[in-house]
N, C-alpha and C positions, 0 to 999 in steps of 0.2 A: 661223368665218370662211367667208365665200360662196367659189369661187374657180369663175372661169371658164377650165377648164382648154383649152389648146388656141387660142383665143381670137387672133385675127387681125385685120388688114386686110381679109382677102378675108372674112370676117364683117359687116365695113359696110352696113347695108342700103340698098336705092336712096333717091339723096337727091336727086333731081333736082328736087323743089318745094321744098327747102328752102335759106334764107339763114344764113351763117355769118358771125360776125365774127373774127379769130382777130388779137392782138398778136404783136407779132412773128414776122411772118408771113414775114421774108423770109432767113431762117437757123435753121439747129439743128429743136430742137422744133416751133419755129412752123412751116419750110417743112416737115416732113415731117406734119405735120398736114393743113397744106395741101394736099399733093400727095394724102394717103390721102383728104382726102373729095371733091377735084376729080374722083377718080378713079371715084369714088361718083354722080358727077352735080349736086355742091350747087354754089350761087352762094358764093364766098368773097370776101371783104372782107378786103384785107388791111391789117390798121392796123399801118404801120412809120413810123420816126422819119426813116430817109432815103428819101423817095418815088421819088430816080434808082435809088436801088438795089433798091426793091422793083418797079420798071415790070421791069427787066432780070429779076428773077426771075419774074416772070410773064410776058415773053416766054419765058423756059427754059419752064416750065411750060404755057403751050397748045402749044409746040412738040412736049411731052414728050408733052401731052395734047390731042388735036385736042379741040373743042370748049369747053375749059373752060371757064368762067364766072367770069373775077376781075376785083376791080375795086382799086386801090390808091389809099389812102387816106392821106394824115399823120396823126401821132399822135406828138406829144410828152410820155410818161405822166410825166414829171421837170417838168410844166410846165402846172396843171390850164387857164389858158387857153387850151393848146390842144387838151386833154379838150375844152371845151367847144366850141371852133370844129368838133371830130370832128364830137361830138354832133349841131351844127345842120346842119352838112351829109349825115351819114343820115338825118334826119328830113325833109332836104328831098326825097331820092331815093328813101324808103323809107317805108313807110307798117306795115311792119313787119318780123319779125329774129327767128328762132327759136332760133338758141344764139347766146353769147356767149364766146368762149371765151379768160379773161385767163389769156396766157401767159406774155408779153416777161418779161425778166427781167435782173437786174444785178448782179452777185456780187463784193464783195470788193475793192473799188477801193485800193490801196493808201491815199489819203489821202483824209480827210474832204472831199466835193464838196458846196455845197448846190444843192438845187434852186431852181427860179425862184422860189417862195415860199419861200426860205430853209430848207428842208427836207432833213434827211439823205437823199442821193439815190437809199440803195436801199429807204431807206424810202419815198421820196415815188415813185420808180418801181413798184418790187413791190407793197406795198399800196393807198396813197394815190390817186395816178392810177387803177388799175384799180376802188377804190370808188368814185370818183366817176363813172367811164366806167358800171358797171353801175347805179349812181340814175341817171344820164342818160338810158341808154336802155331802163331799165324798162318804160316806155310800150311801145315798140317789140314788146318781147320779149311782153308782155301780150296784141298781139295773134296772137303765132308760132302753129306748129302744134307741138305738144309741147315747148312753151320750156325753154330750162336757159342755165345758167347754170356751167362748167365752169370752176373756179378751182384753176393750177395753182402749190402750194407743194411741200413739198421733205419729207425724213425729220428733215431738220435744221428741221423745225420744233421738235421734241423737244427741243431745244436751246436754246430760245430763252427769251428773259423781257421781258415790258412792262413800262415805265419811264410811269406813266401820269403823271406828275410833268415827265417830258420825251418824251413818246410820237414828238415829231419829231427828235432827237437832236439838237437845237441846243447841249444843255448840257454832257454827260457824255464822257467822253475816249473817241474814236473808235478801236472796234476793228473791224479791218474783217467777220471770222466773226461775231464778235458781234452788227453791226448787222445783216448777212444772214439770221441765224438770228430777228432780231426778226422782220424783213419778213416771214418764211415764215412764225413764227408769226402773226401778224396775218394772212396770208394765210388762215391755215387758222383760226382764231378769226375770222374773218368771212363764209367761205363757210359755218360753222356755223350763226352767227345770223341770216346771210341766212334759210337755211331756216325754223330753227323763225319769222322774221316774216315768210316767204311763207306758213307753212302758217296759224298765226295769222290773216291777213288773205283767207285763204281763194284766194289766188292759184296759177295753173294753173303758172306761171314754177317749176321746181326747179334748187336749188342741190348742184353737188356739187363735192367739190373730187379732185384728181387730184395723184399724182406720179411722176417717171419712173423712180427709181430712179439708179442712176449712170451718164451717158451719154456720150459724147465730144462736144460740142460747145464751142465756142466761148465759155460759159461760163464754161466754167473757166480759160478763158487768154487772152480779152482782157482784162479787166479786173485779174482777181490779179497780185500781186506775192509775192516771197521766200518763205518756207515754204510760204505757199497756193497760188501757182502749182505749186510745187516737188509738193506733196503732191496734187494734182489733176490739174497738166498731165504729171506721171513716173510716181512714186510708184502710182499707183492705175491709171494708165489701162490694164494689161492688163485689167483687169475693168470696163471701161467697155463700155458696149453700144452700137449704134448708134443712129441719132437718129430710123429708122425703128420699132427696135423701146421704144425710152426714150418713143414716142409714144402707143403701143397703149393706156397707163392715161388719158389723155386723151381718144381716139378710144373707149375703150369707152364714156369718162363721158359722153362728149355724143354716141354713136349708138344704142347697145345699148337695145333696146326693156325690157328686164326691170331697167335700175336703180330706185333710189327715191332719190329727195331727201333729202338729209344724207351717203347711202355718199360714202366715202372710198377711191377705188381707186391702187392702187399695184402694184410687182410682186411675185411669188409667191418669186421666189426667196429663197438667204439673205440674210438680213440687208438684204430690201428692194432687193438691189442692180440684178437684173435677173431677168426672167420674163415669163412672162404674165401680164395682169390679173387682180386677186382686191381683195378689200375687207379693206383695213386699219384698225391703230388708229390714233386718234386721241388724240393726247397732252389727259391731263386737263385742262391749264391752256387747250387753243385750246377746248373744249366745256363751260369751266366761266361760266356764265350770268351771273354781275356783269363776273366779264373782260370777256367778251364787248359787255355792255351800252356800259361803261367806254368800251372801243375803239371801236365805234360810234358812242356820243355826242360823243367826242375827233375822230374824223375825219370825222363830220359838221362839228364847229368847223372843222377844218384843211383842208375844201376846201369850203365853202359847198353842199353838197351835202347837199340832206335827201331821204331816201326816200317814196312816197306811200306808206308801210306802215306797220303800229303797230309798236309795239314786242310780242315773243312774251309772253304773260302777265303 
């Protein structure tokens, strides 16, 4: 196991030529993402779901930070038509986009919600949207300067299991951890075979994927109800970290000059919960290569979104 002992914010190196896009950018993990690389010098993009709310965080933010460079975006990832209005509006102001970094995230809703294509909403949030925002703006990222691609899931992806028979959970009786724990895995079985078909296609774009460990945000208690609020928003939270430092496995995946494409960074401490960055595992079933394929060719059908990549071997 790599481990970047020590490993900080004030590690960031200058990123003053560099574009970022970052979901859910205007709470929890996202803003403190944001604030570490605006801090850094980078152009941030922030794609949030409510645009009043993200202009307000980015006034806090140049306030905070004279100069910074943000720009707020919509982005409705429950809703890939408006994936794709994102998409055509940075293509119109941008001619290119050097990390991409899918964060936003939706945990645990008490009752089954679908999304705008009928789709289980943390499925169609955590995974679905963010697959298709990254084939969107592949182009983009292709011409970056050291492009990546930062995809953040969870420890509970370990937890999870694909239902490739109903991969959108239209069919199967709704549990709320359960569908969560799909999402994650799908998250992290797709940032895998991103890679092996960037490397395959001989693309400069690397995929890596990131998790924070256990953080206090906002996560865990807007959305949960009864036991899971109970066990995330009481239960756990004295060993909850803050949303600066639950950031850091994210910020090292998309700044740190010495990653590689595929690492899996997370924290050092026990039991994953909180630390500095170090590379973790990887649960067999998100790196196992038919899953993988499976999920891919599935949510290619389920948002009309095909990648200009081959498929890995």
């Amino acid at each position: 196991m790599s481990r970047q002992r020590g490993w900080t914010a004030e590690h960031i190196p200058d990123l003053s030529e560099r574009v970022f896009v970052v979901t859910g950018a205007n709470s929890g993990l996202g803003l403190a993402t944001t604030r570490a690389l605006s801090r850094r010098g980078a152009h941030v993009i922030l794609a949030v779901r409510d645009e009043t709310k993200g202009r307000e965080t980015a006034a806090r933010l140049t306030a905070e930070i004279p100069g910074a460079r943000l720009d707020v975006r919509r982005i409705d990832l429950a809703d890939l038509d408006s994936v794709r209005a994102f998409s055509d509006a940075l293509h119109a102001e941008h001619t290119r986009l050097d990390v991409l970094v899918n964060n936003a995230g939706l945990m645990a809703p008490p009752r089954r919600t679908p999304s705008a294509q009928g789709h289980e909403v943390q499925f169609a949030v955590n995974h679905l949207g963010h697959f298709a925002l990254t084939g969107l703006l592949l182009d983009l990222l292709e011409g970056g300067e050291d492009p990546r691609v930062v995809t953040v899931t969870s420890a509970n992806h370990r937890l999870g299991r694909l239902f490739f028979d109903d991969l959108g959970g239209e069919r199967r009786r709704y549990s709320p951890m359960g569908c969560y724990n799909r999402s994650k895995l799908a998250n992290a079985a797709f940032g895998h075979q991103l890679q092996q078909r960037l490397t395959a296609a001989g693309s400069p774009v690397r995929s890596l994927l990131a998790h924070p460990g256990y953080t206090a945000t906002n996560l865990q208690t807007s959305a949960p109800a009864g036991a899971v609020a109970f066990l995330f928003g009481r239960l756990l939270q004295p060993l909850a970290q803050s949303p600066d430092h639950g950031a850091l496995p994210t910020l090292y995946a998309a700044t740190a000059p010495d990653v590689r494409g595929g690492q899996f960074i997370g924290p050092d401490g026990l039991g994953e919960l909180r630390g500095a960055p170090t590379t973790v595992r990887l649960a067999p079933r998100a790196a196992d290569a038919e899953s993988g394929r499976r999920l891919w060719e599935l949510s290619e059908e389920l948002t009309s979104v095909r990648f200009a990549i081959p498929a890995a071997g």
